[in-house]
N, C-alpha and C positions, 0 to 999 in steps of 0.2 A: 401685609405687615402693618403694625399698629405700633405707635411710641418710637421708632425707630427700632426694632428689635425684630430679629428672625423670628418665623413660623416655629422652627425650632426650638426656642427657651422654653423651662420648665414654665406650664400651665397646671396652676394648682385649681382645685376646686373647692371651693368656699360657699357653704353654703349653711342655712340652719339646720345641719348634719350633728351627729352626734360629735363631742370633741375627742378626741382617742387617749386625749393626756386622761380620761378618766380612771383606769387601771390603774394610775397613779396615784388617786386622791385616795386621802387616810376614808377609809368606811365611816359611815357614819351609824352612830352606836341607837339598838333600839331604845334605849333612852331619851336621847336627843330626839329619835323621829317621830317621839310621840307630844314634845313638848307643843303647845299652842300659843298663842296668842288671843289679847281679848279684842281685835281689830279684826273687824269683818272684810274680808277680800272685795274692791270692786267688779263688778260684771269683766270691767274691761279687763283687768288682769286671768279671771279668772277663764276669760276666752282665750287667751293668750299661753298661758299654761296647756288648755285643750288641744290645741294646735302648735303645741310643740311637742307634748306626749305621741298623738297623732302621727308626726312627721318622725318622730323614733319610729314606731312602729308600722309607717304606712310603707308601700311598695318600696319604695327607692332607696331608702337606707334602712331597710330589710334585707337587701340585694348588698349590700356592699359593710354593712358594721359589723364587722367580723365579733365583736365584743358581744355585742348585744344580742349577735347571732347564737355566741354561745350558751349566754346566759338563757335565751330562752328554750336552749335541747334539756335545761337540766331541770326541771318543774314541770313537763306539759306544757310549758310557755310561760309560765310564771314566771314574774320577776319580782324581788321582794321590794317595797318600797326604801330599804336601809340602802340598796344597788342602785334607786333610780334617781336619789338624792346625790349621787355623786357626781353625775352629769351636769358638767359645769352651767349651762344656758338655762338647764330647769332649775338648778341650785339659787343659779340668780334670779329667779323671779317666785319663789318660795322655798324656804327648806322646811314648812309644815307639811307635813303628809295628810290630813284633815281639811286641807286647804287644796293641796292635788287632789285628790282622791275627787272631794267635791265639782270642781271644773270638769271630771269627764263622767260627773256619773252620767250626764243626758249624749255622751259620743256612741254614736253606731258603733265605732269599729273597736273600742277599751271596753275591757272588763274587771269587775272589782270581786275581790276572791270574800268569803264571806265573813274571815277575819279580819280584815280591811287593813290587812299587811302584806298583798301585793297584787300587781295589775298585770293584765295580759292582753295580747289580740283577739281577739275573738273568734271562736271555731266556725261561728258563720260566715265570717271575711279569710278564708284562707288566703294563702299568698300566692301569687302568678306563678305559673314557671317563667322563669328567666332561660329563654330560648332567643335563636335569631327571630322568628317571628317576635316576641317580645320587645326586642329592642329596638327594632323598625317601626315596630306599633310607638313608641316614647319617642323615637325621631320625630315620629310624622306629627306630631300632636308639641313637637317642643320649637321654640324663636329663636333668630338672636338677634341679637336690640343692641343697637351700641350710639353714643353717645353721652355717659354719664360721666360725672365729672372724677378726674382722675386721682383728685385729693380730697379726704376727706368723705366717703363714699363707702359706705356699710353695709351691710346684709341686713340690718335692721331696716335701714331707710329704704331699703330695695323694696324690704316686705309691706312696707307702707306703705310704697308707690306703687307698686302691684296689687294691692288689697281691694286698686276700684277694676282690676278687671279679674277679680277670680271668679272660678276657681283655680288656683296653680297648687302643681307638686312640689317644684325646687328650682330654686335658681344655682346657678354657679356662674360666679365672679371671674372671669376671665384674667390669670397675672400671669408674668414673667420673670423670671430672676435678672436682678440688674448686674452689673461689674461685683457688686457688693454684696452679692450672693442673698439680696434683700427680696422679696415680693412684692414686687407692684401692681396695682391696677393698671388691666391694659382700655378701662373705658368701655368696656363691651361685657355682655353676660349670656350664656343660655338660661332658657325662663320657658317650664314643661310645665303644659297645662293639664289639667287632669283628664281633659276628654280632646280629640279630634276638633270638634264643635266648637269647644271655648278657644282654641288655639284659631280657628278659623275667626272667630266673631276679633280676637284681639286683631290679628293681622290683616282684617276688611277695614278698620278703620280708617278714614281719611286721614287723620295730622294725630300723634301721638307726642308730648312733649314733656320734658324734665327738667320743670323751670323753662326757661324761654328757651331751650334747644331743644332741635324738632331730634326724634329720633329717629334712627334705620333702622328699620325693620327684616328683614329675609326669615324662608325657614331655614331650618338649621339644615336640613337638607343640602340647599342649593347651597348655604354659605360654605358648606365642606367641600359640597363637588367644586365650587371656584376655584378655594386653596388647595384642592389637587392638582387641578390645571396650572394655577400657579407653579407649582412646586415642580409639576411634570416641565413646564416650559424654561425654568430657571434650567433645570437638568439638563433638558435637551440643548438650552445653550452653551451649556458649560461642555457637555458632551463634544457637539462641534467646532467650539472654541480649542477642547485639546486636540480635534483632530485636523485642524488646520497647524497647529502648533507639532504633533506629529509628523505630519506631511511637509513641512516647513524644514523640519528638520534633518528630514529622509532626504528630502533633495540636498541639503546641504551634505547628509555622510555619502552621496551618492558617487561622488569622488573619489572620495577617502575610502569604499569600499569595495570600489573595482582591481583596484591591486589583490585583496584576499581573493574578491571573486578569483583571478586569474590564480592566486594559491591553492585553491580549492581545483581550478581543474589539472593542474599541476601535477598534485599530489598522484603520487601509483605505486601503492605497495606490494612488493611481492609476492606471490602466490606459494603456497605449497610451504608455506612457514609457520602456522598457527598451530602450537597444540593444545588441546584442551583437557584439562586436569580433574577430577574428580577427589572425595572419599579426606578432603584435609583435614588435618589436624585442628582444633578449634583456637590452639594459642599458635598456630603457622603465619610467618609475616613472609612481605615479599623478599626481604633479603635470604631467607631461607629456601626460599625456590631459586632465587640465583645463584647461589650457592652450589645447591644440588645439581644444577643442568648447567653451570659451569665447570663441573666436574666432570659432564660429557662431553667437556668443547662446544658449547652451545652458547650463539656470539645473536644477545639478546637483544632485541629494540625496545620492550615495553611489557610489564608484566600486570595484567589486567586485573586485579584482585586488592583484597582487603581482608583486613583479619577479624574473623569470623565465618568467612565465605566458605561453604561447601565445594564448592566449584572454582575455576578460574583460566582464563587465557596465557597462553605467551606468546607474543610475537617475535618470531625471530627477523634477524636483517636480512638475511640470503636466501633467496628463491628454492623451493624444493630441499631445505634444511632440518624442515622439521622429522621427516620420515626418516632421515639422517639420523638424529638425536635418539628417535624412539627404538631404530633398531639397536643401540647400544643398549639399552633398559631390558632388563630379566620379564619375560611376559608383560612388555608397555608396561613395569611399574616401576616405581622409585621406593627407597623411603626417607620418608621427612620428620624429626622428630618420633624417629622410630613406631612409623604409620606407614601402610603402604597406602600409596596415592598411586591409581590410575592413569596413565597417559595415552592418548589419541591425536591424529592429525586430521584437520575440520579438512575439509574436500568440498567438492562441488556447491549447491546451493547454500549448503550451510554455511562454508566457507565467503562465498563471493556476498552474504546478510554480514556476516561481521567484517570483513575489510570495507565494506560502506559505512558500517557503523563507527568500527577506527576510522575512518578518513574525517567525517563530520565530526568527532572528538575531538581531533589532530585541528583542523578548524577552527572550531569553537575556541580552543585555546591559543590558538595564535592570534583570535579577533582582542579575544579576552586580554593579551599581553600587549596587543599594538595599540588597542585604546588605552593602556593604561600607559604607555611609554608617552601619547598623546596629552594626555590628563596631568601628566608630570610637566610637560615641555613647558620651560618658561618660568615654574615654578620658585626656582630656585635661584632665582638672579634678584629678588629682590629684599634690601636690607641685607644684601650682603659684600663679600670687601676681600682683595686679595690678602693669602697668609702672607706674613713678616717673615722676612727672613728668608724670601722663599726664592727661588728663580724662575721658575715657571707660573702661568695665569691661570692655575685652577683656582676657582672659585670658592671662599667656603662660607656658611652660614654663620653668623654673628650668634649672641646669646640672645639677642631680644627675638632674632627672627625666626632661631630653634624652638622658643617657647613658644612662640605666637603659633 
């Protein structure tokens, strides 16, 4: 953790990436992009321009500018200079196109269309695939470096301090969202170098420093597998922490749930009571089956169903009842809703699966009602005041205590 702040906060990436607000900038009109000026570009700007066209078009925000992705399916890879003027980081350091164009005419990997109104990649630099072998190949060759100061600390000044060990691809600024949903610096960055080699020669260094603080160095590698271990060892505490708080607990309802235990073996329902219903109506509710088989003198315990159910149980109270019931019914059938419904009595193995399954029911809902009688207990005594008027000491809740 860095800053105070979980592993988890948003980590954005900052880096001399394209900007995305560009889609939104007003076009710039071929008129304007052919205006000049009579001021001759320094060297230094004009390497600076080359290397950031470059970094448009080089591996890494190839892989990910969705924009610029598309712009170059619609040309052969063309892009018109009116498009590349609108990118806010090249806008700022010329909006002469006569002025770009010149900066890359000596780049390996830009090309200039023979109208000199627009630039592209080059067909001899095609683009990687972006495969898993790819992206381990950019791990293995990328740092992270932390120690930089947390105010005041830009992607410009990074590319400046990084310029005495290139060659690099990209950096990203490591942030976090604060309470105020802001981006911070969290003091740390990844910094991918262009080859294996130059990533080795930075990280052999004996002392690297940014202003008078020494930097940490790791590769990006081990600093992930770290913050996995972290992350795994947080969990696994938290994990054991609820299972002592679990077990802490058990022992305590281990009291309080020996009485159901003994409900549970208590429980014995009678046999030769079940019958099983077929072929219902689709608007059939349970009152409607009671109804119907109380019409055969059928003295019911529980009717297993719900409405929409094809199917459905009854439990009767009296042992050997149900085969009672059926032979009053015209060929085991009823009708319900002017539907004939099927009836049957469950027997043997099928029988003795669903009275286990009713018992564990019947269970389940007496635990369900005792803890909840439990959960109530106590509840109700406090802020509140004998009624007026009254003779006896029931209890009742006040108005503050009803709202609360």
């Amino acid at each position: 953790m860095e800053n105070g702040q979980e592993e988890n906060k948003a980590e954005t990436v900052i880096s001399d990436a394209v900007d995305n607000e560009v889609k939104n900038e007003k076009p710039v009109s071929d008129e304007n992009a052919i205006k000049q000026t009579s001021d001759e570009p320094s060297s230094e700007l004009l390497e600076k321009i080359k290397n950031q066209i470059e970094f448009y078009f080089g591996d890494v925000n190839m892989q990910r500018d969705k924009f610029l992705i598309e712009q170059t399916k619609l040309d052969d890879g063309w892009v018109p200079m009116t498009v590349m003027l609108n990118f806010k980081m090249l806008a700022s350091m010329s909006q002469e196109p006569d002025v770009i164009l010149k900066a890359i005419e000596l780049s390996k990997l830009m090309e200039i269309s023979e109208d000199k109104k627009k630039i592209r990649r080059s067909p001899k630099c095609p683009l990687p695939i972006y495969n898993e072998e790819y992206r381990k190949a950019q791990e293995a060759r990328t740092a992270y470096v932390k120690g930089f100061p947390l105010q005041d600390t830009n992607i410009e000044k990074l590319k400046t301090f990084f310029s005495a060990y290139e060659p690099f691809e990209n950096i990203v600024m490591r942030k976090y969202q604060d309470k105020g949903k802001k981006l911070q610096f969290k003091g740390s960055i990844f910094v991918q170098f262009k080859t294996l080699e130059d990533a080795k020669a930075f990280m052999a260094r004996e002392s690297i420093k940014y202003g008078d603080t020494e930097l940490i160095r790791k590769w990006s590698a081990d600093y992930s597998a770290e913050k996995a271990k972290e992350t795994e060892d947080r969990r696994q505490k938290r994990s054991e922490m609820k299972a002592k708080k679990s077990e802490s607990m058990k022992d305590k309802e281990d009291d309080e749930s020996g009485e159901e235990d003994e409900n549970e073996k208590d429980i014995s329902l009678p046999k030769g009571c079940v019958i099983h219903f077929i072929d219902v109506p689709e608007k059939c509710t349970r009152e409607d089956i009671k109804e119907r088989l109380g019409e055969l003198d059928a003295n019911i315990a529980f009717v297993d169903f719900k409405i929409g159910d094809k199917e459905g149980w009854v439990r009767l109270q009296e042992e050997n009842t149900a085969k009672t019931i059926i032979d009053k019914m015209t060929d085991n059938q009823i009708l319900i809703q002017d539907k004939t419904v099927t009836c049957r009595v469950l027997e043997g193995e099928e029988e003795e699966k669903y009275l286990t399954k009713a018992k564990t029911q019947i269970v389940n809902t007496r635990q369900k009602y005792n803890k909840g009688k439990k959960g109530k207990k106590g509840r109700n005594t406090r802020g509140q005041r004998k009624r007026r008027n009254s003779d006896n000491n029931d209890l009742v809740p006040n108005k503050k205590a009803a709202i609360e």
